[in-house]
Backbone as XML, in Angstrom:
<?xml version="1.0"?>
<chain id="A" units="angstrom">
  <residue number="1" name="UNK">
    <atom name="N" x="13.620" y="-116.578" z="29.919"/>
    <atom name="CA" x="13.115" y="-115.242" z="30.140"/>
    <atom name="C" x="11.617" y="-115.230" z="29.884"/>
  </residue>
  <residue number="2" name="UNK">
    <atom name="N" x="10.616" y="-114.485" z="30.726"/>
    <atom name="CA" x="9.065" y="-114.355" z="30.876"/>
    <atom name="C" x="9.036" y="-112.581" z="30.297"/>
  </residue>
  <residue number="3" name="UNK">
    <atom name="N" x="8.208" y="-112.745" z="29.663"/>
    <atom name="CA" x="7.866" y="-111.613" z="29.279"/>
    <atom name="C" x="6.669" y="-111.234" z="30.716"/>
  </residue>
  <residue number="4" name="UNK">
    <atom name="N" x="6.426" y="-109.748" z="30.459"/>
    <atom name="CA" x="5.328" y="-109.352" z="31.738"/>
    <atom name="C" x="3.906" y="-109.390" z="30.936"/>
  </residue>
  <residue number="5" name="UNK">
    <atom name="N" x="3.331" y="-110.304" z="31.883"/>
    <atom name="CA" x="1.911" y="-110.230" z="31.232"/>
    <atom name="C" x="1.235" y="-109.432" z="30.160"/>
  </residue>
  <residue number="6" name="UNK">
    <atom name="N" x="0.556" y="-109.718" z="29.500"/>
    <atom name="CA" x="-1.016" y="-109.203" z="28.756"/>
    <atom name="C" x="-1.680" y="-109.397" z="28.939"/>
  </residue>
  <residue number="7" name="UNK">
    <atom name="N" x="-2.511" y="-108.056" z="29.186"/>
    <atom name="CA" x="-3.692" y="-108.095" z="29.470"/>
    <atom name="C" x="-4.923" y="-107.906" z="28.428"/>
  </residue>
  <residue number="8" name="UNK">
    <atom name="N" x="-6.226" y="-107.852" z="27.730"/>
    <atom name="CA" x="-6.749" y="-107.619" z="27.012"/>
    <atom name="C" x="-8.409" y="-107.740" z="27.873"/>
  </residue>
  <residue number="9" name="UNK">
    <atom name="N" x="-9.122" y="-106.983" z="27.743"/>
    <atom name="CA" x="-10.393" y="-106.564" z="27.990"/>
    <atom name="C" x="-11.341" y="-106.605" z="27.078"/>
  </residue>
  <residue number="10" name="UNK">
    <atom name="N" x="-12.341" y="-107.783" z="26.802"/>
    <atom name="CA" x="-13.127" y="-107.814" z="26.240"/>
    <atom name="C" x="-14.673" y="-107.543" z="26.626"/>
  </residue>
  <residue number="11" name="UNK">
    <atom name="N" x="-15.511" y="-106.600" z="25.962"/>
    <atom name="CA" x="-17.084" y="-106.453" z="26.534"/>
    <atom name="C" x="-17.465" y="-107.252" z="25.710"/>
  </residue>
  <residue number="12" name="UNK">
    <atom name="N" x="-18.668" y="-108.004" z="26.824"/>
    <atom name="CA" x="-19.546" y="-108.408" z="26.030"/>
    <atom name="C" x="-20.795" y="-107.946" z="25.617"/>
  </residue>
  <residue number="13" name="UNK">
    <atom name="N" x="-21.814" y="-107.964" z="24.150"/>
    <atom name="CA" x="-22.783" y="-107.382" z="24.524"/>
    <atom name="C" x="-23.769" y="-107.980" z="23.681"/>
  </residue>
  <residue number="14" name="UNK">
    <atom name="N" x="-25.273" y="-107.828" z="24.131"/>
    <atom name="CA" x="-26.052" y="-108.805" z="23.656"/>
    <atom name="C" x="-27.339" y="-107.786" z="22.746"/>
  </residue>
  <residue number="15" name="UNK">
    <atom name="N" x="-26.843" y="-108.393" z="21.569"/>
    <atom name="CA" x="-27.462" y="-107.981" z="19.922"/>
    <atom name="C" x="-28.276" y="-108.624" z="19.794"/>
  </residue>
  <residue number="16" name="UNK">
    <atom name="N" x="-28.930" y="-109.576" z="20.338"/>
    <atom name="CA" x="-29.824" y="-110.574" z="19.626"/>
    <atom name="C" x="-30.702" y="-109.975" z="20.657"/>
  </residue>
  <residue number="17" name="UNK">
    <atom name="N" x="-32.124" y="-109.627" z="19.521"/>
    <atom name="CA" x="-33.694" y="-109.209" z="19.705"/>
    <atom name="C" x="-34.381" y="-110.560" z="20.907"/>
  </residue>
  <residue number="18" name="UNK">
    <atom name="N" x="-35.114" y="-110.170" z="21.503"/>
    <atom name="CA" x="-35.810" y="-110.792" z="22.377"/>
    <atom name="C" x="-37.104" y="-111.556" z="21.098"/>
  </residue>
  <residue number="19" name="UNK">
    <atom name="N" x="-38.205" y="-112.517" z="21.670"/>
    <atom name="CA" x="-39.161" y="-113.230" z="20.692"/>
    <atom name="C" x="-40.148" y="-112.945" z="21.527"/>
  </residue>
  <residue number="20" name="UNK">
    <atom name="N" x="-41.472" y="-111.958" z="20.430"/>
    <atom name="CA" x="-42.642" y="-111.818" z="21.641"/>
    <atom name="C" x="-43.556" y="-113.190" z="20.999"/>
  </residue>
  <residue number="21" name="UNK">
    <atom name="N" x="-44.203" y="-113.600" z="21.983"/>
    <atom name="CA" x="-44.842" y="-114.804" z="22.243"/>
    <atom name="C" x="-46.500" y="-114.159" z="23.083"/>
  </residue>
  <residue number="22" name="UNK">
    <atom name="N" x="-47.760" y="-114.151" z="21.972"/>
    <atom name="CA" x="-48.995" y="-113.660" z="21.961"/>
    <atom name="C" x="-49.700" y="-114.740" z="22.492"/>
  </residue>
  <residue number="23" name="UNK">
    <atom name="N" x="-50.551" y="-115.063" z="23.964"/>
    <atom name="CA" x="-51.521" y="-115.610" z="24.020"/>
    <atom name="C" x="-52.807" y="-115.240" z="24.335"/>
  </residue>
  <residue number="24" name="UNK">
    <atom name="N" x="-53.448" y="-115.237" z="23.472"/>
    <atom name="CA" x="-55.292" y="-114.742" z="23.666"/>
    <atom name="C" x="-56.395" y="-115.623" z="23.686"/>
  </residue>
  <residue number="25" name="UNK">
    <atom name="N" x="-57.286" y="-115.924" z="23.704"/>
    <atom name="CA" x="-58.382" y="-116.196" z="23.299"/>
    <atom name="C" x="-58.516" y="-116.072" z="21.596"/>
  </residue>
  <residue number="26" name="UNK">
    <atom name="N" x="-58.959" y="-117.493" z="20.932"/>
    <atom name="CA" x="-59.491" y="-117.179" z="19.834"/>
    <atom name="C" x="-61.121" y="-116.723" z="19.795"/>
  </residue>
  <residue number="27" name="UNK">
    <atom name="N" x="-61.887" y="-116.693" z="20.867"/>
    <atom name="CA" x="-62.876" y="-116.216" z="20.646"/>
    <atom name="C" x="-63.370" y="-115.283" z="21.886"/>
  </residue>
  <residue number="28" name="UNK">
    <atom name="N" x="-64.257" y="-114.673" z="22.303"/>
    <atom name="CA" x="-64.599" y="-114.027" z="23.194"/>
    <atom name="C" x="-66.091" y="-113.562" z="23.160"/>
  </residue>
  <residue number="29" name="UNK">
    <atom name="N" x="-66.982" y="-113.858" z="24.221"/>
    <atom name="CA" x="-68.305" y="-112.868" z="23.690"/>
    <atom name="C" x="-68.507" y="-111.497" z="23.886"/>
  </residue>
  <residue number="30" name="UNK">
    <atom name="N" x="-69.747" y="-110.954" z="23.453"/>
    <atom name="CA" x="-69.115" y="-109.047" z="23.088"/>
    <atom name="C" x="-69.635" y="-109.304" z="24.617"/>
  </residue>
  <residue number="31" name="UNK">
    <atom name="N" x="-69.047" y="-108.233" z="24.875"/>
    <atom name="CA" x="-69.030" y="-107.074" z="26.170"/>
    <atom name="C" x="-68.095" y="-108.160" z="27.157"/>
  </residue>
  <residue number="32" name="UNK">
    <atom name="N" x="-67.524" y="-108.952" z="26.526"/>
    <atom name="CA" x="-66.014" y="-109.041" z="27.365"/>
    <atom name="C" x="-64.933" y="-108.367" z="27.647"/>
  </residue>
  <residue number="33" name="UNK">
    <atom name="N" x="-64.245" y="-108.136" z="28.872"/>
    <atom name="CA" x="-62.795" y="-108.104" z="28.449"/>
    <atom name="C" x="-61.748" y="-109.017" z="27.915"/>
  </residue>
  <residue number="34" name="UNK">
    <atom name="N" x="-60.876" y="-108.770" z="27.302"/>
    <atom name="CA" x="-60.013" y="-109.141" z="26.864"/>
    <atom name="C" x="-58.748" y="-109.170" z="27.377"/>
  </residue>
  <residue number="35" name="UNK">
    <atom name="N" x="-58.207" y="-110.425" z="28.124"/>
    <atom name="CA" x="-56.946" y="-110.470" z="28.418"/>
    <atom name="C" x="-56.243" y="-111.246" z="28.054"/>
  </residue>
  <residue number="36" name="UNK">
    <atom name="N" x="-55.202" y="-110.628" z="27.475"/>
    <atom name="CA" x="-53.924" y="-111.281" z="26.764"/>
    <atom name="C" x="-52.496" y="-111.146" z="27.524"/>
  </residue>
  <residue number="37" name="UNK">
    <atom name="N" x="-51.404" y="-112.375" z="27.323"/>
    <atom name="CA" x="-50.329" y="-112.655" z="27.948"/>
    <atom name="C" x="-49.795" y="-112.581" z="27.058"/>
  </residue>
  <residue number="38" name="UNK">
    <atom name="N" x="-48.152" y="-112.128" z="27.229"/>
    <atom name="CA" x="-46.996" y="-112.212" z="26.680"/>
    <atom name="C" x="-45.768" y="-112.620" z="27.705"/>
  </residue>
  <residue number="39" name="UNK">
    <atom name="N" x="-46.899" y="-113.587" z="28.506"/>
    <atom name="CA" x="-45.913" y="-114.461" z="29.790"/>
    <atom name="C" x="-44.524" y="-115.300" z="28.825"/>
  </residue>
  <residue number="40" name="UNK">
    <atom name="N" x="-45.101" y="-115.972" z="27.424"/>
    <atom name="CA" x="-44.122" y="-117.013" z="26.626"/>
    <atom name="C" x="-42.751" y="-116.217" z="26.347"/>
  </residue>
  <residue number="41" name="UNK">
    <atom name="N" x="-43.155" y="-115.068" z="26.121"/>
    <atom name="CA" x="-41.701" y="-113.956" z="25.192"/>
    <atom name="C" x="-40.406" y="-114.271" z="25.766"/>
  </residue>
  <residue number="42" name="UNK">
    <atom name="N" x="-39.762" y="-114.512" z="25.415"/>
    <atom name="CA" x="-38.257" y="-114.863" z="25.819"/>
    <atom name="C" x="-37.391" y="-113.967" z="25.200"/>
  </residue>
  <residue number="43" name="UNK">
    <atom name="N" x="-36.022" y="-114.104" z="26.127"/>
    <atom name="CA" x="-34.520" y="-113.621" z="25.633"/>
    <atom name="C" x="-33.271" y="-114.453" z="26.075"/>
  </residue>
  <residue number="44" name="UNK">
    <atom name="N" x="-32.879" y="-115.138" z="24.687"/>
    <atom name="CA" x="-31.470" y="-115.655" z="25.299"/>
    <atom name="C" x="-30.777" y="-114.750" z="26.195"/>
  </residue>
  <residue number="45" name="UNK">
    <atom name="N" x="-30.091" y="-113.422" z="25.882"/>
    <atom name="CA" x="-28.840" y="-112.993" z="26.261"/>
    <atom name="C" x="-29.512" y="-112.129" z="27.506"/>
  </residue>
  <residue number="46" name="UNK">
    <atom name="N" x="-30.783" y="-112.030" z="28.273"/>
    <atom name="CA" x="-31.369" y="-111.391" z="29.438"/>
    <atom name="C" x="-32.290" y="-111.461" z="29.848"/>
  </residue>
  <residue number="47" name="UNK">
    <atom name="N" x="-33.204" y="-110.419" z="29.849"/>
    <atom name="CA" x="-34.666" y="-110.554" z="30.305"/>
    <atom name="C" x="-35.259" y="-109.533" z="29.634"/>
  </residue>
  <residue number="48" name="UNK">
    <atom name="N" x="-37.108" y="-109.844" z="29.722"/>
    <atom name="CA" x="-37.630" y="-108.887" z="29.413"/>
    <atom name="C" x="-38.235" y="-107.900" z="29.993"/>
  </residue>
  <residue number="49" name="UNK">
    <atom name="N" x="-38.005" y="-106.601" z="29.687"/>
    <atom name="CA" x="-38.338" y="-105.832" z="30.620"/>
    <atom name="C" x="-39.632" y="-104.488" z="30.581"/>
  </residue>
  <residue number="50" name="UNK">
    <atom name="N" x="-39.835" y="-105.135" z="28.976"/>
    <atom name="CA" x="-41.132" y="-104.140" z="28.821"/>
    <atom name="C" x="-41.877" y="-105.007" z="27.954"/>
  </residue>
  <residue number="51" name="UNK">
    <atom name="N" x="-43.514" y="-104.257" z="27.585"/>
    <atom name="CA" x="-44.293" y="-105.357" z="26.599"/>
    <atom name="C" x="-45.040" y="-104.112" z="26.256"/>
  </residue>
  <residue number="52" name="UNK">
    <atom name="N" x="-45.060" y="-103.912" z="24.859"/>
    <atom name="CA" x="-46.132" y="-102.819" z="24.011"/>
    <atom name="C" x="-47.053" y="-103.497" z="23.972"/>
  </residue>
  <residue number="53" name="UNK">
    <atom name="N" x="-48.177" y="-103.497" z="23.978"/>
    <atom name="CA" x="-49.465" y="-103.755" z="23.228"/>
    <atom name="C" x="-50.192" y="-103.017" z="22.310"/>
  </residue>
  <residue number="54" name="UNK">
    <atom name="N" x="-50.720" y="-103.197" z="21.376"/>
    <atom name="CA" x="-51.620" y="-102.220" z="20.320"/>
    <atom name="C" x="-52.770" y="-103.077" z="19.971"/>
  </residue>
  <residue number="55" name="UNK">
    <atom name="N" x="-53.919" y="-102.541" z="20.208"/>
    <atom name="CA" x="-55.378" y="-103.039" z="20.228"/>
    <atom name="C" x="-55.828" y="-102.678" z="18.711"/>
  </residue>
  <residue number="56" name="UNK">
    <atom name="N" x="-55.879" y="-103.231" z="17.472"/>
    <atom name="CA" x="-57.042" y="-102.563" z="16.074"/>
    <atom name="C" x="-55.819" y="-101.781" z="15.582"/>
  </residue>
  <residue number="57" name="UNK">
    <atom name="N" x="-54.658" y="-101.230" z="15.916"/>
    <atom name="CA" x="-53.955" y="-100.607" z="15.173"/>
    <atom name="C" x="-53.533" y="-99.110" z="16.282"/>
  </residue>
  <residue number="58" name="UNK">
    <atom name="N" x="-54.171" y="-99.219" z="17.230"/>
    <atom name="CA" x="-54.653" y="-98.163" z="18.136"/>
    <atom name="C" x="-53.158" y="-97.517" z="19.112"/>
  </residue>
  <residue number="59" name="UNK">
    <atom name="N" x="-53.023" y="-96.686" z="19.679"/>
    <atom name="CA" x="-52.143" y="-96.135" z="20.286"/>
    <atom name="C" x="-51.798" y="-97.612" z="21.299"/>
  </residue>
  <residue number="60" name="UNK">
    <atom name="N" x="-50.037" y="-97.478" z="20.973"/>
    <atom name="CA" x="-49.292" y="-98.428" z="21.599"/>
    <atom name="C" x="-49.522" y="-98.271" z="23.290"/>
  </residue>
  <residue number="61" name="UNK">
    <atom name="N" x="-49.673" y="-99.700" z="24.355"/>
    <atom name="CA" x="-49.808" y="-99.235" z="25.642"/>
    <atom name="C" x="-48.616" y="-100.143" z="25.824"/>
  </residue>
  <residue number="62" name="UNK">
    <atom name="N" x="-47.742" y="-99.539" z="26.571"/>
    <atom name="CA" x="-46.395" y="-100.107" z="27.528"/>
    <atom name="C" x="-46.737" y="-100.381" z="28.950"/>
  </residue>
  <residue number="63" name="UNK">
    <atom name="N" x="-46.109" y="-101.671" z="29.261"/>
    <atom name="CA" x="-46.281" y="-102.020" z="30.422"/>
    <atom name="C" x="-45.230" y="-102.770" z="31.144"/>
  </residue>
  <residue number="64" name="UNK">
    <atom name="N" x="-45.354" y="-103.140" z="31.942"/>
    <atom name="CA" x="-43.921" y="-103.733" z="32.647"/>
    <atom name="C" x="-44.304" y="-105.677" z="33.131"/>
  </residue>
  <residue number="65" name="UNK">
    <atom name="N" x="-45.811" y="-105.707" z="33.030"/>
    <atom name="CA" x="-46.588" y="-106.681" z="33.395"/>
    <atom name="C" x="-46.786" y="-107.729" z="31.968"/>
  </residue>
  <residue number="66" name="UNK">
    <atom name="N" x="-46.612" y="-108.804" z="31.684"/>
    <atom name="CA" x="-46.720" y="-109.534" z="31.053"/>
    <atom name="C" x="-48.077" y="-109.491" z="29.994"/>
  </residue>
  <residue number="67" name="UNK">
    <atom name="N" x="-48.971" y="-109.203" z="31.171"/>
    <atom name="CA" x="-50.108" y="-109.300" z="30.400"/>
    <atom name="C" x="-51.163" y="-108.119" z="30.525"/>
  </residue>
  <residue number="68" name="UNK">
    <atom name="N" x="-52.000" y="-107.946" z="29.656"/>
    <atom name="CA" x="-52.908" y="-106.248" z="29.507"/>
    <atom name="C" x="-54.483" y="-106.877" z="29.879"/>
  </residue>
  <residue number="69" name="UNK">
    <atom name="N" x="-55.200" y="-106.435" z="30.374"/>
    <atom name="CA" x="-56.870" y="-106.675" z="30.194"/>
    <atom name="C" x="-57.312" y="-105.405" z="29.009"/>
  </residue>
  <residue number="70" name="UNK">
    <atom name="N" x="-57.571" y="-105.762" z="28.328"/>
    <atom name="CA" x="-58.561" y="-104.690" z="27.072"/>
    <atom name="C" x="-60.063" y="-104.634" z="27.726"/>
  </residue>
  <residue number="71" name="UNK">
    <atom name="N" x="-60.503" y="-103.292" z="28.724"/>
    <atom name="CA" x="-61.614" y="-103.664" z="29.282"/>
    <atom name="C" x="-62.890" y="-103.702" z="28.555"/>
  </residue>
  <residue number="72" name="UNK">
    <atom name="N" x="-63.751" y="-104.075" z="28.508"/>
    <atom name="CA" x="-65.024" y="-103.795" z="28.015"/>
    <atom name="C" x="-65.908" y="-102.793" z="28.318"/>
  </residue>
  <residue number="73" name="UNK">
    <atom name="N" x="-65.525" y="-102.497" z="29.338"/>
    <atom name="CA" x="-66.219" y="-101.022" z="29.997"/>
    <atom name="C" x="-65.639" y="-99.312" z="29.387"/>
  </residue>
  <residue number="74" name="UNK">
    <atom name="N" x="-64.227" y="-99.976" z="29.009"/>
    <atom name="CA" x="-63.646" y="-98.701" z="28.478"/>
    <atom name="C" x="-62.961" y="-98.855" z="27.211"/>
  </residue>
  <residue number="75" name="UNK">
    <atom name="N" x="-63.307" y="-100.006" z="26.242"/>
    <atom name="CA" x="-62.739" y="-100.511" z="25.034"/>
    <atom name="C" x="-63.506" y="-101.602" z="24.679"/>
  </residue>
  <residue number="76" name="UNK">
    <atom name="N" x="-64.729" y="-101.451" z="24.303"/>
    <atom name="CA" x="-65.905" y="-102.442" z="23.798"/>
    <atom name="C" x="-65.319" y="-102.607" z="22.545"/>
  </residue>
  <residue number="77" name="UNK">
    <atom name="N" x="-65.433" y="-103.956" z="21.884"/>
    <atom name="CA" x="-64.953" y="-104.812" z="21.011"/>
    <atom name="C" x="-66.852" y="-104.577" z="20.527"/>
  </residue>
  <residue number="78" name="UNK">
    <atom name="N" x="-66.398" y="-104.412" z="18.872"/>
    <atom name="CA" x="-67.371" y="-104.603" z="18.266"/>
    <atom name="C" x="-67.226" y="-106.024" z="17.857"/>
  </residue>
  <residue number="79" name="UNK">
    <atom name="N" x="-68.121" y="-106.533" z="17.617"/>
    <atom name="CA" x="-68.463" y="-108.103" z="16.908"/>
    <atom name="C" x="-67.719" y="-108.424" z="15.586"/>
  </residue>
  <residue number="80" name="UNK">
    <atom name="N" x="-66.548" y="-109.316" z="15.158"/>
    <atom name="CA" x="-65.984" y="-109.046" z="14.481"/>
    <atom name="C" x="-64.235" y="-109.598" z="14.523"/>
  </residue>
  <residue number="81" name="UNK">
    <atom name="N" x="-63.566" y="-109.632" z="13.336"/>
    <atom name="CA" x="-61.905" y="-109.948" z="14.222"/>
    <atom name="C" x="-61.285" y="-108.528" z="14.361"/>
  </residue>
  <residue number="82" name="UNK">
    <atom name="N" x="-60.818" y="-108.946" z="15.956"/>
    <atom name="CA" x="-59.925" y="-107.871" z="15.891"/>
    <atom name="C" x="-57.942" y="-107.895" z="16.384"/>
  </residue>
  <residue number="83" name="UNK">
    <atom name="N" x="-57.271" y="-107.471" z="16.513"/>
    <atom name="CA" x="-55.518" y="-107.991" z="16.355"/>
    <atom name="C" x="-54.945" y="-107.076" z="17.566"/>
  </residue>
  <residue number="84" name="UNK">
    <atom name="N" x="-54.506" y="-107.935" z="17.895"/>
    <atom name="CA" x="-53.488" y="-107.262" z="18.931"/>
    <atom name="C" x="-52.117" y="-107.767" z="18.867"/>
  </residue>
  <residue number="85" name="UNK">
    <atom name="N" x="-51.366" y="-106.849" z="19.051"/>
    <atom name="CA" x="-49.707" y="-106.751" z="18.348"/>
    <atom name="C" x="-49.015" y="-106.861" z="19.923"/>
  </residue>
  <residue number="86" name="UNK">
    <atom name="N" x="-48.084" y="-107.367" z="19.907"/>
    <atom name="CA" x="-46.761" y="-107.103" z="21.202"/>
    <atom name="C" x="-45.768" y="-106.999" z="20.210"/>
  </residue>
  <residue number="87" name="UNK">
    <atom name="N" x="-45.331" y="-106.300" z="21.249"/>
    <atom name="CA" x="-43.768" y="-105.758" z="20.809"/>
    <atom name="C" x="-42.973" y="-106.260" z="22.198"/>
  </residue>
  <residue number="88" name="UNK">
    <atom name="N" x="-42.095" y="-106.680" z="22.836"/>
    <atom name="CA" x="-41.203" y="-106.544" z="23.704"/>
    <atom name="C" x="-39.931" y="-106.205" z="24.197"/>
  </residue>
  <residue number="89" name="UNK">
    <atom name="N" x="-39.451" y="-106.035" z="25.263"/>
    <atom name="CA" x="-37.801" y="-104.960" z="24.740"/>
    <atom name="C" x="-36.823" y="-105.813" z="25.947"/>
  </residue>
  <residue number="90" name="UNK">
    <atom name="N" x="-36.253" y="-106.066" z="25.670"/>
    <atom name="CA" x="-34.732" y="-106.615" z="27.016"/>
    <atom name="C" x="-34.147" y="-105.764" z="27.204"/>
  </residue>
  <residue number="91" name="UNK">
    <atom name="N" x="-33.384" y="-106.239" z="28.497"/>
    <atom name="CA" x="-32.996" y="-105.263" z="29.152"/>
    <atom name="C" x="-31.566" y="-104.677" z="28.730"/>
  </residue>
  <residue number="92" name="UNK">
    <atom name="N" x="-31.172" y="-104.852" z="27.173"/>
    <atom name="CA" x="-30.129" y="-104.605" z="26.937"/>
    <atom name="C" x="-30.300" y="-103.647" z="25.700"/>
  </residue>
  <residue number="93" name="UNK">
    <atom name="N" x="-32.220" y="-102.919" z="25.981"/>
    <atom name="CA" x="-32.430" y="-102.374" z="24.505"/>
    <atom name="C" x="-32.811" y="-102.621" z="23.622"/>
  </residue>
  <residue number="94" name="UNK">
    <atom name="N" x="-32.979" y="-104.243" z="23.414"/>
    <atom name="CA" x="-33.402" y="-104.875" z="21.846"/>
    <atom name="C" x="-34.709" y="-105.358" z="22.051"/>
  </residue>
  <residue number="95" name="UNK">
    <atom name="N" x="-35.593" y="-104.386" z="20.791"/>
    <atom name="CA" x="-36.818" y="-105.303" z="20.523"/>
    <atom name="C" x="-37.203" y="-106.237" z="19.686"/>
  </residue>
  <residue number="96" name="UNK">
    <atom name="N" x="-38.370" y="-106.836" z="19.787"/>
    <atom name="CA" x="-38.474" y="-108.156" z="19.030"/>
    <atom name="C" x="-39.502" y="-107.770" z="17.848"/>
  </residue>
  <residue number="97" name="UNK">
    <atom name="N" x="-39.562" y="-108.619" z="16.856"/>
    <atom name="CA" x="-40.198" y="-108.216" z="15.745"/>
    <atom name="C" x="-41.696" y="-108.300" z="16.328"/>
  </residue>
  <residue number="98" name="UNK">
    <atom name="N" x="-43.140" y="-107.768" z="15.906"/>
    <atom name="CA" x="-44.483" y="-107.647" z="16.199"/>
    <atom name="C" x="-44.622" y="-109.038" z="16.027"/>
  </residue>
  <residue number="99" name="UNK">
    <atom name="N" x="-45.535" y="-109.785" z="17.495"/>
    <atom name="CA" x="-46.353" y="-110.860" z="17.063"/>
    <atom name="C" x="-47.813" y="-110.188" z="17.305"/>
  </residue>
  <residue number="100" name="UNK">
    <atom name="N" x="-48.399" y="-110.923" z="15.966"/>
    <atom name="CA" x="-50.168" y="-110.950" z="16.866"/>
    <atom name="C" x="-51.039" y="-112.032" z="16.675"/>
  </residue>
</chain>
């Protein structure tokens, strides 16, 4: 005798944070712009689908593009160090801890 099937339905879902990955210039001369990539950032369980940037501590800019230009025409860098943060998010919601 066969019993009638079981069935069971499992979701899967992906908890694990994406890794932002910062590349800049260690140096720059003044009245440059500044462009930085977060082309490296990875996610095992998807993709990434957004990238924060924050310039000095400054209002977060979201983008969908890997990488930001900080212009010089409209964000002059005084002489000096200054930090820029990514944040990144997959497409399942999860962000990654700040690199800068």
């Amino acid at each position: 005798n066969q019993s009638s099937p079981a069935t069971l339905r499992v979701i899967v879902t992906d908890t694990l944070a994406p890794t932002a990955v910062i590349q800049a210039p260690s140096s720059i001369p003044v009245g440059t712009d500044l462009v930085v990539s977060g082309a490296n950032s990875f996610d095992i369980g998807g993709r990434i689908i957004s990238y924060r940037w924050t310039l000095d501590g400054g209002t977060p800019v979201e983008t969908s593009s890997a990488s930001i230009t900080f212009a010089a025409a409209t964000t002059p860098l005084a002489v000096g160090l200054h930090t820029v943060q990514l944040v990144v998010t997959d497409d399942s919601g999860n962000t990654s801890s700040p690199a800068a």
